[in-house]
N, C-alpha and C positions, 0 to 999 in steps of 0.2 A: 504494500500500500504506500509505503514511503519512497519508494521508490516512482512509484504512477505520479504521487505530485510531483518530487524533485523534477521528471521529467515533464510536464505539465510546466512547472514554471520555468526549467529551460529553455523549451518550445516555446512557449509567450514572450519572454524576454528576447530570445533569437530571431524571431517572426514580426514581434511588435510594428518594426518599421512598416512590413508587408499590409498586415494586416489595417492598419492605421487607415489605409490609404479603398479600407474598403467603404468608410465612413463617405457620406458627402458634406462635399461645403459650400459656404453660398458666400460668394465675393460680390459686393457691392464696386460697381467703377460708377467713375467720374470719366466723362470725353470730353476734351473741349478741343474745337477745332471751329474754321468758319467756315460760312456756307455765304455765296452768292444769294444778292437778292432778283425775286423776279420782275424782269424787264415789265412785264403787263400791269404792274399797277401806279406805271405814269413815273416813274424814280428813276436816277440813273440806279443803275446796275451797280452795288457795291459788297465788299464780303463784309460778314458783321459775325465778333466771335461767339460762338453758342457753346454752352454746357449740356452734356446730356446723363443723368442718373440713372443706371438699368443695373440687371444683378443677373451673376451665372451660377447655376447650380450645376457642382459637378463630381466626380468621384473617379475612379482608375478606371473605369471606363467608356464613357463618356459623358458628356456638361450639354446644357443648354442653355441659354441665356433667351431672356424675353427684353423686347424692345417697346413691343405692344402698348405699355404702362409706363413706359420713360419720363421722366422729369424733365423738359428742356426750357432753359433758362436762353436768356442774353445773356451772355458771358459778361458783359462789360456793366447794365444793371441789375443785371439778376431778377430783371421781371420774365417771368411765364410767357412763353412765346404760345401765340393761340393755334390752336389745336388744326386752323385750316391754315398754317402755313408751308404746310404739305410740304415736310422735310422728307423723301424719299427713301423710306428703311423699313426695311425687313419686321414681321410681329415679332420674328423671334431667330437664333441660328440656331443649330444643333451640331456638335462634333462628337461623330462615334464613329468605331472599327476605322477608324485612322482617315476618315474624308467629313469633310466640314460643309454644312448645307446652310441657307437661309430658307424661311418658310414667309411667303405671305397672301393674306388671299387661300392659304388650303394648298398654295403649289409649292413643292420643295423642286431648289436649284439646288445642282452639285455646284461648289465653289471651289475653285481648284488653288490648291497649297503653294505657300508661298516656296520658293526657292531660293532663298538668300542663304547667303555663304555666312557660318558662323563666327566666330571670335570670341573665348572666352576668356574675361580676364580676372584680374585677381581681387579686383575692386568688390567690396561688399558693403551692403548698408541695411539697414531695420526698415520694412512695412508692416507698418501695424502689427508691429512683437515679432515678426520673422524675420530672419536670414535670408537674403536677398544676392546672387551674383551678379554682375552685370556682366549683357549680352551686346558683343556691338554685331550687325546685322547688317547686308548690302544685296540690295538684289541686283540678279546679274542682269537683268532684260531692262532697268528704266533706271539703275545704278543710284534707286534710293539709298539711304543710308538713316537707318532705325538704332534703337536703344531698347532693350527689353533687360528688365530687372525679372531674376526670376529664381523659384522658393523650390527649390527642391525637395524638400519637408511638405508640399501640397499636390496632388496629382496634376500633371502636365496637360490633363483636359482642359483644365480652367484656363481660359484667354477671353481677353478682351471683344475680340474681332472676329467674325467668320474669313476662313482664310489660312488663316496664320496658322504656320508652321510647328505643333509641335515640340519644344524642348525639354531638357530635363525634366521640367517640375513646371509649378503657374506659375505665368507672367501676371503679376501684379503692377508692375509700372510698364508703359512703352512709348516713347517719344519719337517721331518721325521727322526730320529736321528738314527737310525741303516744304514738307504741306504745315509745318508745325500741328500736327494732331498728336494729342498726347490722351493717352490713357491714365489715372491711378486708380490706384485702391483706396476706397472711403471705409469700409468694413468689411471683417472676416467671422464669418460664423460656420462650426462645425452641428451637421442638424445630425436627429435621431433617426 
Protein backbone atom coordinates (compact mmCIF):
# COMPACT_ATOMS: atom_id res chain seq x y z
CA UNK A 1 0.00 0.00 0.00
CA UNK A 2 2.85 2.25 0.67
CA UNK A 3 4.32 1.61 -2.00
CA UNK A 4 0.87 2.45 -4.52
CA UNK A 5 1.18 6.12 -2.91
CA UNK A 6 4.85 6.74 -2.90
CA UNK A 7 4.33 5.89 -6.59
CA UNK A 8 1.14 7.82 -6.81
CA UNK A 9 2.90 10.93 -5.60
CA UNK A 10 5.94 10.36 -7.89
CA UNK A 11 3.64 10.17 -10.83
CA UNK A 12 2.00 13.50 -9.96
CA UNK A 13 4.90 15.39 -9.19
CA UNK A 14 6.77 13.89 -12.45
CA UNK A 15 3.58 14.47 -14.74
CA UNK A 16 2.26 17.63 -12.80
CA UNK A 17 3.62 19.84 -15.75
CA UNK A 18 1.76 17.44 -18.30
CA UNK A 19 -1.14 17.28 -16.78
CA UNK A 20 -1.57 21.08 -15.78
CA UNK A 21 -1.81 21.85 -19.15
CA UNK A 22 -5.13 19.77 -19.30
CA UNK A 23 -6.83 22.51 -17.39
CA UNK A 24 -8.37 25.46 -19.41
CA UNK A 25 -7.68 29.04 -19.29
CA UNK A 26 -9.37 32.11 -20.32
CA UNK A 27 -6.84 35.13 -21.31
CA UNK A 28 -8.48 38.34 -21.58
CA UNK A 29 -6.41 40.60 -24.56
CA UNK A 30 -6.40 44.01 -25.19
CA UNK A 31 -5.95 45.04 -29.37
CA UNK A 32 -5.23 48.33 -30.16
CA UNK A 33 -4.48 49.14 -33.50
CA UNK A 34 -6.30 51.68 -36.04
CA UNK A 35 -8.68 51.28 -38.40
CA UNK A 36 -9.49 53.77 -41.43
CA UNK A 37 -12.58 55.65 -41.59
CA UNK A 38 -15.37 55.33 -44.19
CA UNK A 39 -15.14 57.48 -47.00
CA UNK A 40 -19.32 57.42 -47.35
CA UNK A 41 -20.15 59.43 -44.46
CA UNK A 42 -18.83 62.85 -46.12
CA UNK A 43 -15.12 62.81 -43.88
CA UNK A 44 -12.00 62.72 -45.32
CA UNK A 45 -10.77 59.30 -44.87
CA UNK A 46 -8.56 59.13 -41.62
CA UNK A 47 -7.04 56.10 -39.27
CA UNK A 48 -8.23 56.70 -35.69
CA UNK A 49 -6.75 54.23 -32.96
CA UNK A 50 -9.33 51.79 -31.43
CA UNK A 51 -9.17 49.33 -28.56
CA UNK A 52 -10.75 46.01 -28.75
CA UNK A 53 -11.40 43.78 -25.35
CA UNK A 54 -12.27 39.88 -26.33
CA UNK A 55 -11.16 36.64 -24.32
CA UNK A 56 -9.69 33.09 -25.54
CA UNK A 57 -10.42 30.19 -23.87
CA UNK A 58 -8.15 27.50 -24.21
CA UNK A 59 -6.37 24.32 -23.07
CA UNK A 60 -3.46 21.67 -24.86
CA UNK A 61 -5.80 21.25 -27.23
CA UNK A 62 -7.38 23.60 -28.65
CA UNK A 63 -8.79 27.66 -27.69
CA UNK A 64 -11.35 29.78 -29.15
CA UNK A 65 -11.62 33.04 -28.69
CA UNK A 66 -15.11 35.12 -29.23
CA UNK A 67 -15.16 38.56 -30.97
CA UNK A 68 -18.94 38.52 -31.17
CA UNK A 69 -19.17 40.46 -27.54
CA UNK A 70 -15.86 42.77 -27.87
CA UNK A 71 -15.45 45.94 -26.17
CA UNK A 72 -14.22 48.40 -28.72
CA UNK A 73 -13.38 51.67 -27.53
CA UNK A 74 -11.54 54.97 -29.39
CA UNK A 75 -8.24 54.39 -28.20
CA UNK A 76 -7.53 57.89 -27.83
CA UNK A 77 -11.06 58.64 -25.68
CA UNK A 78 -12.10 55.62 -24.62
CA UNK A 79 -15.68 56.35 -25.71
CA UNK A 80 -17.78 53.06 -27.04
CA UNK A 81 -17.60 53.01 -30.67
CA UNK A 82 -21.33 52.21 -31.93
CA UNK A 83 -22.08 49.00 -32.75
CA UNK A 84 -22.87 50.20 -36.63
CA UNK A 85 -19.43 51.04 -37.34
CA UNK A 86 -19.11 47.90 -38.96
CA UNK A 87 -15.50 47.03 -37.86
CA UNK A 88 -15.07 43.97 -40.13
CA UNK A 89 -14.32 40.60 -37.66
CA UNK A 90 -14.98 37.41 -37.38
CA UNK A 91 -17.96 36.38 -34.10
CA UNK A 92 -15.21 34.34 -33.01
CA UNK A 93 -11.71 32.09 -34.24
CA UNK A 94 -11.01 28.63 -33.35
CA UNK A 95 -7.55 26.88 -33.20
CA UNK A 96 -7.49 23.00 -33.14
CA UNK A 97 -5.58 19.86 -34.42
CA UNK A 98 -2.92 22.49 -35.50
CA UNK A 99 -5.07 24.80 -38.23
CA UNK A 100 -6.77 28.09 -37.19
CA UNK A 101 -10.37 29.18 -38.47
CA UNK A 102 -12.55 32.33 -38.13
CA UNK A 103 -16.39 31.71 -37.94
CA UNK A 104 -19.00 34.32 -38.94
CA UNK A 105 -22.40 34.21 -40.14
CA UNK A 106 -22.32 30.04 -39.37
CA UNK A 107 -19.32 29.88 -42.04
CA UNK A 108 -15.99 28.64 -40.88
CA UNK A 109 -12.78 29.90 -43.18
CA UNK A 110 -9.50 27.99 -42.89
CA UNK A 111 -6.95 30.66 -42.05
CA UNK A 112 -3.68 29.76 -43.14
CA UNK A 113 -0.49 29.93 -40.47
CA UNK A 114 1.62 32.36 -40.38
CA UNK A 115 5.38 31.57 -41.47
CA UNK A 116 7.65 33.78 -39.85
CA UNK A 117 11.05 32.68 -39.03
CA UNK A 118 11.63 32.54 -35.25
CA UNK A 119 14.40 34.04 -32.99
CA UNK A 120 14.41 33.23 -29.44
CA UNK A 121 16.06 35.37 -27.14
CA UNK A 122 17.20 35.48 -23.61
CA UNK A 123 15.10 38.55 -22.61
CA UNK A 124 12.23 37.70 -20.03
CA UNK A 125 9.62 39.70 -18.38
CA UNK A 126 6.35 39.09 -15.95
CA UNK A 127 2.59 39.12 -17.43
CA UNK A 128 0.29 39.00 -15.07
CA UNK A 129 2.60 36.60 -12.48
CA UNK A 130 4.05 34.73 -15.54
CA UNK A 131 7.33 34.19 -17.02
CA UNK A 132 7.36 35.57 -20.40
CA UNK A 133 10.32 34.96 -23.32
CA UNK A 134 10.44 37.20 -25.89
CA UNK A 135 9.86 36.06 -29.44
CA UNK A 136 11.21 38.36 -32.36
CA UNK A 137 9.22 37.12 -35.58
CA UNK A 138 9.72 38.04 -39.50
CA UNK A 139 7.70 36.98 -42.00
CA UNK A 140 9.27 35.90 -45.15
CA UNK A 141 6.46 36.88 -47.80
CA UNK A 142 5.71 40.92 -46.62
CA UNK A 143 9.09 40.87 -44.38
CA UNK A 144 6.97 42.01 -41.34
CA UNK A 145 8.67 42.15 -38.24
CA UNK A 146 6.55 41.10 -34.94
CA UNK A 147 7.28 40.73 -31.07
CA UNK A 148 5.54 37.93 -29.38
CA UNK A 149 6.04 37.47 -25.50
CA UNK A 150 5.22 34.01 -24.69
CA UNK A 151 4.52 31.77 -21.26
CA UNK A 152 5.57 28.46 -21.61
CA UNK A 153 3.88 27.58 -18.40
CA UNK A 154 0.22 28.05 -20.51
CA UNK A 155 -0.74 25.88 -23.57
CA UNK A 156 0.41 27.37 -27.00
CA UNK A 157 -3.33 27.21 -28.01
CA UNK A 158 -3.92 30.52 -26.50
CA UNK A 159 -3.11 33.53 -29.05
CA UNK A 160 -4.24 36.53 -29.71
CA UNK A 161 -5.14 36.31 -33.47
CA UNK A 162 -6.41 33.64 -35.95
CA UNK A 163 -3.54 32.86 -37.96
CA UNK A 164 -0.65 32.86 -35.86
CA UNK A 165 1.71 30.48 -35.63
CA UNK A 166 1.95 28.37 -32.87
CA UNK A 167 4.94 28.60 -30.38
CA UNK A 168 6.18 27.14 -27.36
CA UNK A 169 3.45 28.13 -24.93
CA UNK A 170 0.71 31.44 -25.00
CA UNK A 171 1.47 34.58 -26.44
CA UNK A 172 0.36 36.98 -24.10
CA UNK A 173 1.83 40.14 -25.52
CA UNK A 174 2.42 40.74 -29.55
CA UNK A 175 3.49 43.97 -31.15
CA UNK A 176 3.72 44.24 -34.97
CA UNK A 177 5.92 47.26 -35.71
CA UNK A 178 5.07 48.34 -39.20
CA UNK A 179 0.88 48.39 -38.62
CA UNK A 180 1.60 49.13 -34.82
CA UNK A 181 -1.14 46.46 -33.77
CA UNK A 182 -0.35 45.33 -30.46
CA UNK A 183 -1.97 42.60 -28.45
CA UNK A 184 -1.60 42.34 -24.40
CA UNK A 185 -3.00 40.44 -21.64
CA UNK A 186 -5.51 42.21 -19.37
CA UNK A 187 -6.29 38.95 -17.36
CA UNK A 188 -5.49 35.23 -16.61
CA UNK A 189 -7.98 32.98 -15.36
CA UNK A 190 -7.44 29.14 -14.85
CA UNK A 191 -11.59 27.61 -15.18
CA UNK A 192 -12.92 24.35 -13.65
Amino acid sequence: MKTIIFLLFVLTNVFSPVLSFAQNFSVEYQMRTNVKTDATINMPEFNIPIDITYTCVGNKDSSKTILANADVEDGDTNDYISANANINMPEYFVFTRGKSYTVKNKIRKLVPLDSSSIEITKEVKQIQGYSCIKYLLKNPTNNLKSIAWVCKTLPKTIMPAAGMKPLDGAILEFYEASTKMEFKTLSIKKLK
